[in-house]
C-alpha positions as CSV (number, residue, x, y, z in Angstrom):
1,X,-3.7,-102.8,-125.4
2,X,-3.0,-100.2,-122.4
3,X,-6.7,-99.3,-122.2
4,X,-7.8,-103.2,-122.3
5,X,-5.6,-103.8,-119.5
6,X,-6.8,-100.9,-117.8
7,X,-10.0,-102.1,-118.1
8,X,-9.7,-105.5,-117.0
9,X,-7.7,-104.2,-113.7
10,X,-10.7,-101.8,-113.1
11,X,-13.5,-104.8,-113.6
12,X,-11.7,-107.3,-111.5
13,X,-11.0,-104.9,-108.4
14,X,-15.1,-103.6,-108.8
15,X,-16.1,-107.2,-108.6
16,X,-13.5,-108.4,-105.7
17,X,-14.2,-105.5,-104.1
18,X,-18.1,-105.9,-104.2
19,X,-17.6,-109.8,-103.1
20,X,-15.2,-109.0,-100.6
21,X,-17.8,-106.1,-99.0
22,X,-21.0,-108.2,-99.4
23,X,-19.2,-111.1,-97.8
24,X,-18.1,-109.2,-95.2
25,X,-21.4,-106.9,-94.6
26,X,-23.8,-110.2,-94.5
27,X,-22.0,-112.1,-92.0
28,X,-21.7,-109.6,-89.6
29,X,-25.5,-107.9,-90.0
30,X,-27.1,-111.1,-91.6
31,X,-26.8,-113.8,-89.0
32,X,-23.1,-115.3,-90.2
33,X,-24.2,-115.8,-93.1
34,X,-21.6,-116.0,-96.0
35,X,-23.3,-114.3,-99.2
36,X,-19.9,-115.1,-102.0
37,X,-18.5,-118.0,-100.0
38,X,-21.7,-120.1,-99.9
39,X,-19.4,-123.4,-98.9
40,X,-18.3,-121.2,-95.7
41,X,-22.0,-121.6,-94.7
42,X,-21.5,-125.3,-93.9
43,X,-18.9,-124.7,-92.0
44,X,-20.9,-122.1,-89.8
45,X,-23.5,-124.6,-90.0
46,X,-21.3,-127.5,-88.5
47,X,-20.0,-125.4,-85.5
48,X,-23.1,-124.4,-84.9
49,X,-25.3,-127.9,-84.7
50,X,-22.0,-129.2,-83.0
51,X,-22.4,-127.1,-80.3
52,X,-26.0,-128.0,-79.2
53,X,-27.7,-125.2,-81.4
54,X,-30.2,-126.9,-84.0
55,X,-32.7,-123.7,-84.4
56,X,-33.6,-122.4,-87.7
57,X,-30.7,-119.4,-87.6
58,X,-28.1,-123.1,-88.5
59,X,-30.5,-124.9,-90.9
60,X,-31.2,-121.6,-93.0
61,X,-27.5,-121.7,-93.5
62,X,-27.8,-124.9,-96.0
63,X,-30.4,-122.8,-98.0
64,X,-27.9,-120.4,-99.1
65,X,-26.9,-123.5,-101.1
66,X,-29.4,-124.3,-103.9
67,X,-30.3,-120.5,-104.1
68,X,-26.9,-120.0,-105.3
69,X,-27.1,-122.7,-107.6
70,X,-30.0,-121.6,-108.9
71,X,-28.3,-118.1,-109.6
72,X,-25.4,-119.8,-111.6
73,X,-28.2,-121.2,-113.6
74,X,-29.8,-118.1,-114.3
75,X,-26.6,-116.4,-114.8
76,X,-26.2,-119.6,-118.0
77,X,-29.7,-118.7,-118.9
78,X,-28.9,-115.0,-119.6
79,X,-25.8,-115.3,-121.1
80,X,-27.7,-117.1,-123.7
81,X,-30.0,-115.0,-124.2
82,X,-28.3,-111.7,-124.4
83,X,-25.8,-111.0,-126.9
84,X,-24.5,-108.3,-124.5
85,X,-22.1,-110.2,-121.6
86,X,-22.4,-107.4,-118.9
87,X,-25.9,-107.8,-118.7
88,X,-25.7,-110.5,-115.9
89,X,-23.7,-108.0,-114.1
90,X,-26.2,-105.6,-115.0
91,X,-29.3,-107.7,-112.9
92,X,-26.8,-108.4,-110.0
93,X,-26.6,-105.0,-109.3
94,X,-30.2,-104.3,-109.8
95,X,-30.6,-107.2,-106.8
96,X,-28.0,-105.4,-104.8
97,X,-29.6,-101.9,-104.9
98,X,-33.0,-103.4,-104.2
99,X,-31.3,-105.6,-101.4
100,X,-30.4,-101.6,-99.6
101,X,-33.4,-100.6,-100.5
102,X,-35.4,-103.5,-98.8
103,X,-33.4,-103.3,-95.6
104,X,-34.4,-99.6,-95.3
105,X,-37.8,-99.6,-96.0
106,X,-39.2,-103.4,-95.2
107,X,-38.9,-102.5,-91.3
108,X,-41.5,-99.2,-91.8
109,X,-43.4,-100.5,-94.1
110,X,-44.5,-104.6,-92.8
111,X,-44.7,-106.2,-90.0
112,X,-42.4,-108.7,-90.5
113,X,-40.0,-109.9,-88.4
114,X,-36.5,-108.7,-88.1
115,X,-34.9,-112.2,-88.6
116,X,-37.0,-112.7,-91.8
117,X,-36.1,-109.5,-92.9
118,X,-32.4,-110.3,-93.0
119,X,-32.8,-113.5,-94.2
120,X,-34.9,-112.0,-97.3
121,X,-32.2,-109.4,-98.0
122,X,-29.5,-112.5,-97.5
123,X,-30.6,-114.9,-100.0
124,X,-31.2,-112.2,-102.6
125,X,-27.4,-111.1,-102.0
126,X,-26.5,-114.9,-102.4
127,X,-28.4,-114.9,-105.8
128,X,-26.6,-111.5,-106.6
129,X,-23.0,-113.2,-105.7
130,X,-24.6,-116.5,-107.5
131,X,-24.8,-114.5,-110.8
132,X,-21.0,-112.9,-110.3
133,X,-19.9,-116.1,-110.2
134,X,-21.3,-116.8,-113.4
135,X,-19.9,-114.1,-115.4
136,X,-16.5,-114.9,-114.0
137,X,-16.7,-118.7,-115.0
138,X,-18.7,-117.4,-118.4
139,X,-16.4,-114.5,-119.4
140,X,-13.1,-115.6,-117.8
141,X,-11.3,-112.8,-120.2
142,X,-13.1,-110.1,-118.6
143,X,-11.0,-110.3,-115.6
144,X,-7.7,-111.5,-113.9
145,X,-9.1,-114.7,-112.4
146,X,-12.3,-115.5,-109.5
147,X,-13.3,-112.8,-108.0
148,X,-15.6,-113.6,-105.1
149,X,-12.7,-116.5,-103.8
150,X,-9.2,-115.7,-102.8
151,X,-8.1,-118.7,-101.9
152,X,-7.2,-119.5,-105.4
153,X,-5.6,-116.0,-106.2
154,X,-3.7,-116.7,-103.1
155,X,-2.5,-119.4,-104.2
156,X,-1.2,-118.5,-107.4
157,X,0.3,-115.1,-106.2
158,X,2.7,-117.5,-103.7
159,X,3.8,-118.9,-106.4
160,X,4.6,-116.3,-108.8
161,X,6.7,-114.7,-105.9
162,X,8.6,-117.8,-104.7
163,X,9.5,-117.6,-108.1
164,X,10.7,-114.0,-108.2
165,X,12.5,-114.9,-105.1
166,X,14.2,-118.0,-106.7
167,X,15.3,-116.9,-109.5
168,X,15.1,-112.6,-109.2
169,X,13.3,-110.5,-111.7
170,X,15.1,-110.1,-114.6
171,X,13.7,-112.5,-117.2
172,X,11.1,-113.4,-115.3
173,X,8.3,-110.8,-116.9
174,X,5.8,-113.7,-116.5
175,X,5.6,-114.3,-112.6
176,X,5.9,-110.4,-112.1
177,X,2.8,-109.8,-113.9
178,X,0.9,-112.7,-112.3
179,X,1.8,-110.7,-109.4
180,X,0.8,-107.7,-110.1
181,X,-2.8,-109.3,-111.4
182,X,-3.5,-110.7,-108.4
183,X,-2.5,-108.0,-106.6
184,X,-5.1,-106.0,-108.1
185,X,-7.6,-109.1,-106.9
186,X,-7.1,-109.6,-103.6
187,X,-6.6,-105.9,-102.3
188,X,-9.8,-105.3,-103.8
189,X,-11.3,-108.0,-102.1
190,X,-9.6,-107.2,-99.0
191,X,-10.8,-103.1,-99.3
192,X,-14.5,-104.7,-99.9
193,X,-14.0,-106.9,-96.9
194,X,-13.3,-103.5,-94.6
195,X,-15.7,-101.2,-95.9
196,X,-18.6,-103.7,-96.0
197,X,-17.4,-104.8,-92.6
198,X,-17.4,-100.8,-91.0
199,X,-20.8,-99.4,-93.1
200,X,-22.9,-102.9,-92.3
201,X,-22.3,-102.0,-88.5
202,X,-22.9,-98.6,-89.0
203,X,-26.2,-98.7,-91.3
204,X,-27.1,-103.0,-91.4
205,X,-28.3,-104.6,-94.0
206,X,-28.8,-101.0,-96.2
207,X,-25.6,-100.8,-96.9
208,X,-26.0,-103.0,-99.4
209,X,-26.9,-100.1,-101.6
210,X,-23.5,-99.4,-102.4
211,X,-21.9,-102.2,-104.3
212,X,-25.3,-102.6,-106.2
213,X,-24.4,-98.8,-107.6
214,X,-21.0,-100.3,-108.0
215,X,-21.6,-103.1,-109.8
216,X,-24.1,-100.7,-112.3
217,X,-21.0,-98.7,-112.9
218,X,-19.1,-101.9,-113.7
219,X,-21.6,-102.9,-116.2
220,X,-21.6,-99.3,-118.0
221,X,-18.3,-99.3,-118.4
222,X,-18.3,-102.8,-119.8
223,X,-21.0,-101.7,-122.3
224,X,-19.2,-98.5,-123.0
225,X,-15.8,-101.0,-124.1
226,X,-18.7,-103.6,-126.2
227,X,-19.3,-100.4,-128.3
């Protein structure tokens, strides 16, 4: 039972942590974009087109939309086909490392431009988040709650400490550990949100390497507790 919990708080800090970085790293290197929050997008979008600016850098905004969508739906599709549930994780990080890989190499080797570039690399991070956000909904066990939105986590970590404060610890196992398991959630999100924020100014877009190898080492550890 130790080791399953152990297992779960290492799974949902790899994942908040990954959403929380590639969050982070695309909004600052990919044009404001949101890659985990898609619904932050219309937001951006709205400020944006309110202030007089209708070019394509608002409108591609609303695209990170249906490509998210269409990730959830992929994520659906491989859960039914695999028998193994880590495998979605598995093809995010796969996306992720080529998403590094791309922003390194696309520049020397095309002639694209740098705005369709980022925008590449941007929606395939929206697809990887897309598929994250399938395994938590799918495999809701296999972590401590949603992963790539705090707000919720937030919320339910106010209330298990008003409750501590009301009525002290002592009998009162229940809120402590809801507590503690969101704890584990949203400091991992928020140490994603820094380090994506500090490597994706220092190196862009590449920097997305790094949570795809995470994310590969969350899905070989999951395989490794399948048997």
């Amino acid at each position: 039972m130790t080791e399953q919990k152990h297992s779960i708080n290492w799974v949902t800090f790899l994942l908040a942590w990954v959403a929380g970085y590639c969050d982070t790293a695309t909004f600052i290197s990919g044009d404001s974009i949101f890659s985990a929050h898609v619904t932050g997008n219309f937001i951006v979008f709205a400020a944006q087109v309110s202030s007089g600016n209708t070019n394509t850098a608002a409108w591609i905004k609303l695209i990170t939309f249906p490509v998210f969508v269409i990730a959830v739906m992929m994520g659906g599709w491989l859960a039914e086909k695999s028998p193994k549930k880590y495998r979605i994780l598995l093809v995010e990080g796969l996306i992720l490392l080529g998403c590094g890989l791309a922003a390194f190499l696309l520049p020397l080797l095309t002639t694209w431009e740098d705005k369709l570039v980022t925008y590449v690399i941007v929606m395939a991070t929206v697809l990887g988040m897309g598929l994250q956000n399938a395994f938590g909904k799918l495999f809701a066990k296999e972590t401590h709650g949603p992963t790539t939105m705090m707000t919720g986590n937030v919320t339910q970590a106010a209330l298990d400490l008003g409750n501590i404060i009301r009525k002290g610890l002592s009998g009162n196992e229940l809120s402590l550990s809801g507590l503690q398991k969101q704890a584990v959630t949203i400091g991992g999100f928020l140490a994603g949100c820094i380090i994506g924020a500090l490597l994706s100014r220092w190196v862009g877009l590449s920097a997305m390497m790094l949570p795809g190898v995470a994310i590969v080492a969350c899905y070989l550890q999951g395989q490794k507790s399948e048997g």
